[in-house]
N, C-alpha and C positions, 0 to 999 in steps of 0.2 A: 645456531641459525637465527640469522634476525631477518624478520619482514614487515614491509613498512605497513603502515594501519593508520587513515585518515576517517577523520567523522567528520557528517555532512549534516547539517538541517533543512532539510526537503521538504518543499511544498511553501516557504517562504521566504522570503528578502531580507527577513536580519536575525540573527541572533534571538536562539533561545525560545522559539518558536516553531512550527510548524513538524515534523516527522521527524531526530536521530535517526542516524544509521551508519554503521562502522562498515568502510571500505578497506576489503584488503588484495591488491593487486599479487599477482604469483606470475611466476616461470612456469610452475610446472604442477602440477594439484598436488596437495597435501591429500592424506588418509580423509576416511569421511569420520571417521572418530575425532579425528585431531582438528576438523575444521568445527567439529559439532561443541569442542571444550573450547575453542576460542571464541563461538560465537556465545555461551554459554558463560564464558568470563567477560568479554565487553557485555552484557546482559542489557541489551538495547532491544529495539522487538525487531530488527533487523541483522544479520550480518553478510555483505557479500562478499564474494569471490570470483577473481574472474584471470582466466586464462587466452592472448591470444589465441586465436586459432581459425586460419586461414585468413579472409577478408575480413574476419568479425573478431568478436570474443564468445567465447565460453563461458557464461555467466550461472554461479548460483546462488541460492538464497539460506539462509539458516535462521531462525528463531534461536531464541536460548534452547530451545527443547525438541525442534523437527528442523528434518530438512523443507521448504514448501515449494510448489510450483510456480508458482507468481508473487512477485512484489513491486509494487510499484513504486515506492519513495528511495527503496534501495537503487532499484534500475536509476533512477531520477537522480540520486545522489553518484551513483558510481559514472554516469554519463559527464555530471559535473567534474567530477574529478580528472576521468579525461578528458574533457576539454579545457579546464582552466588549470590542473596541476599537470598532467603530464604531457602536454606539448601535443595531443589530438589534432590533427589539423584538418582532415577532411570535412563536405559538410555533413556527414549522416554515418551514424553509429551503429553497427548491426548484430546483437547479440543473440547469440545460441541459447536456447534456455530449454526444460523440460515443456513451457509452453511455447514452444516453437518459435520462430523467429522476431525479437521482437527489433524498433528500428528508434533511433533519438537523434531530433536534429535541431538546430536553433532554429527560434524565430520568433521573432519582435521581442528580444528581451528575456524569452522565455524559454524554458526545453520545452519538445514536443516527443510526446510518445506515441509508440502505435501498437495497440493493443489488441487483442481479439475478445469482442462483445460479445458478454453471457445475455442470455434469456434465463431467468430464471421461472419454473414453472409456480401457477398457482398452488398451494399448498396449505394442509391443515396442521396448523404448529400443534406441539405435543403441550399437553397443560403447563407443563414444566417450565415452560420458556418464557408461558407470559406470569405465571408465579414469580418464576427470575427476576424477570423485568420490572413486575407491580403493578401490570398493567391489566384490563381489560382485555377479556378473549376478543379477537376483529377477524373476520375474512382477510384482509388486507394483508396476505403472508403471503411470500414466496419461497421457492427452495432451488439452491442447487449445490453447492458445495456447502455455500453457505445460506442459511434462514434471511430474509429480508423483511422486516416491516415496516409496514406505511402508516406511520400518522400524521394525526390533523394538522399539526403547527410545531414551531421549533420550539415553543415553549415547552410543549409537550417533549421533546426530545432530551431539551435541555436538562427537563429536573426528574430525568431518570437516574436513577441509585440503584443497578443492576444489584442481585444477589450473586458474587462471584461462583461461591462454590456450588450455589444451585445450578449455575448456567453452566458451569464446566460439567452436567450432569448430560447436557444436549447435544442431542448427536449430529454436527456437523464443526464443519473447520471455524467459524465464529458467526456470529452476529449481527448484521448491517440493520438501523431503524434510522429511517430516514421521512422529511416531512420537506415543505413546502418552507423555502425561506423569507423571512423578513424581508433584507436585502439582498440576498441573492436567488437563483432561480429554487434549490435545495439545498438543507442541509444534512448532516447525517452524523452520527458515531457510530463504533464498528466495537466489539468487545469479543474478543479470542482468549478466554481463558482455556479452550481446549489446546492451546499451540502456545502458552506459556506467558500468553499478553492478556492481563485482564483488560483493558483499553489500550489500542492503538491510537497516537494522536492524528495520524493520517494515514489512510490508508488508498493508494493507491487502487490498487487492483479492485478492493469492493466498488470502485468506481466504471470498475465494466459491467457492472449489474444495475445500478442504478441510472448510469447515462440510458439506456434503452428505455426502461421503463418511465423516467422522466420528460424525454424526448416526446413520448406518444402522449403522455399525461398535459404538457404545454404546447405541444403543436410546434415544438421547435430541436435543430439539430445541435446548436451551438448553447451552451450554455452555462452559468459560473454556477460555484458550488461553495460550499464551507464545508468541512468536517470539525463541530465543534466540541472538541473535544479542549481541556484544561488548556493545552499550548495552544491548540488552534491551527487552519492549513487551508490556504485557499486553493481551489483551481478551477482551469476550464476545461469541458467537455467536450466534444463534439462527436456526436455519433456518425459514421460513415460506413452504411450498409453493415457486414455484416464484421466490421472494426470499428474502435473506437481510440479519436486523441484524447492524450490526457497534456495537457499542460500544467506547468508550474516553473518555478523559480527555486533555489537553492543557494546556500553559505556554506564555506569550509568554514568548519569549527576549530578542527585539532589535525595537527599532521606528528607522526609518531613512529616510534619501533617496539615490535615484538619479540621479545630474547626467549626463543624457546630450547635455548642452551645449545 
């Protein structure tokens, strides 16, 4: 059996930049073992999958190591793929996911996602985390899936050297620290060593937790972001009640086949 397998870089305009992520379009679902070894051999910190089904698609996500419930650069990359590899022609994309319906459509140059905004609640991080980090204990923590910290500047952000194997000791899905940016409105890195990603270079989805609380923190709904992470990944925000857009931009990398005999 062979099936095709294209990679995408999400969240940026060219090459070798902003979020990998291996698309792999289906007829029909494979086993949840046998999509879990493929995402596990493209060893990217995304793999998706996705099956028509009805008006939408059937969309899912895998890490080299879990299945997750949201991903953003994947959703971003696999939207690109239908509309610029497979002949997509309507305007707006509607996929099925375990976080319920999400929707991608063009504009101005850009994809547009619609997401549903976390609140993440205040929280007292466990000593661990900021041992992890090397940082300073702060109020400035939030939780919900995932831990979120707030600091002063992105410098501070920038010359963080996380301890992996300590931080894979903390009990949630990864890591968001996020700060006030330079040139853009915030910036952020995200580190999921508990899900198989010591650093993600962009990461979607933690951008439904930080668009809310930045929003109230600047007095504003619309707003640009960086994730700066080694590759780097820009995007824009917009919070809209109780959703949020993510925009960005993506490239097709690689288009390919799978021989799994």
């Amino acid at each position: 059996m062979k099936l095709p397998l294209y990679q995408v870089d999400a969240f940026t305009n060219k090459l070798f930049n902003g979020n990998p992520a291996a698309i792999v379009p289906l007829t029909e679902w494979l086993s949840d073992e046998l999509m879990q070894q493929i995402a596990a051999e493209n060893n990217l910190s995304e793999t998706a999958f996705f099956v028509e089904e009805g008006d939408g698609y059937r969309l899912r996500w895998f890490t080299p190591a879990v299945e997750v419930d949201l991903c953003g650069h994947a959703t971003l990359a696999t939207a690109h793929i239908l509309f610029e590899e497979l002949g997509y022609d309507k305007d707006e994309i509607i996929f099925k996911t375990r976080s319920g319906l999400l929707t991608v459509k063009k504009e101005n140059g850009q994809l547009s996602m619609n997401f549903p905004a976390v609140e993440p609640e205040q929280a007292e991080g466990p000593a661990i985390l900021f041992q992890a980090l090397g940082i300073e204990r702060t109020s400035n923590v939030y939780k919900s899936d995932d831990y979120m910290i707030v600091l002063d500047s992105e410098e501070e952000v920038a010359n963080l050297q996380p301890d992996f194997r300590m931080l894979n000791e903390v009990d949630a899905r990864g890591i968001i620290v996020t700060a006030p940016g330079d040139k853009v409105d915030f910036v952020s890195r995200f580190f999921a060593p508990q899900s198989g990603i010591d650093e993600d270079p962009v990461t979607g989805s933690a951008h439904t937790k930080t668009t809310p609380y930045w929003s109230r923190e600047l007095g504003k709904t619309e707003m640009k972001a960086r994730q700066i992470s080694e590759r780097g990944g820009d995007l824009t925000c917009r919070l809209k009640g109780d959703r949020v857009d993510i925009l960005g931009q993506a490239v097709t990398y690689l288009k390919g086949e799978i021989f799994l005999g």
